[in-house]
N, C-alpha and C positions, 0 to 999 in steps of 0.2 A: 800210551795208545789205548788199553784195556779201559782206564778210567774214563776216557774223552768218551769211547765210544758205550759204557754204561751209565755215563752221566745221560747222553741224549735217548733213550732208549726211556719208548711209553712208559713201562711199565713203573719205571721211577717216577715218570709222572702223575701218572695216575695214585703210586702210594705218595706223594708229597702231597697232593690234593685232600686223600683222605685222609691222612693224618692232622694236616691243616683243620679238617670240618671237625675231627674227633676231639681237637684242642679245643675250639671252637665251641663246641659243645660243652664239655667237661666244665669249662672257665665259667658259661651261662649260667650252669646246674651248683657249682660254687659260689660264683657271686648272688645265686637267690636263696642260697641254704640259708651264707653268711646275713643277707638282709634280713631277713624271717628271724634266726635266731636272736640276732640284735633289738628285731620290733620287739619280740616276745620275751624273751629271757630279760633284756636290759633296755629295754622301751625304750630305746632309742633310735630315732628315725636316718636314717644314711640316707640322704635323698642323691648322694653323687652316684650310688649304686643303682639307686631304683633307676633314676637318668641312663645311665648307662644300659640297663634290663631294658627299658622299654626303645631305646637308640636302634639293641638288638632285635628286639621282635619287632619294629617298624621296617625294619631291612630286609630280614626274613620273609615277614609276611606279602611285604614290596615288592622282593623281587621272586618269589614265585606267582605273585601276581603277574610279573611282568613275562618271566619266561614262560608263562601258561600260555599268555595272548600271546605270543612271538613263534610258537614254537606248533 
């Protein structure tokens, strides 16, 4: 009973969301270290990463585009 009724309870929600966006982020901020270091140190181009980087910031910058005008 304890668990049913802390699983539905905001406030789990709200930290599952932010932990979410903090992953989110973290992962971002690594796969562009790891790309840069790769250019620079072993001039090697990772183009599935940069893909992926820019997947990211088209999404990001999308959809606060989007939730600006909605909202």
């Amino acid at each position: 009973m304890f668990f049913k009724k802390w699983m539905s309870d905001e406030r789990f929600v709200m930290h599952r969301l932010y932990s979410t966006r903090l992953a989110a982020v973290v992962t971002a901020v690594a796969m562009a270290v790891w790309f840069e270091y790769e250019l620079f140190v072993n001039e090697v181009y990772h183009w599935d990463i940069f893909a992926f980087l820019i997947i990211l910031a088209v999404t990001k910058v999308g959809s606060m585009a989007y939730y600006r005008l909605t909202n």
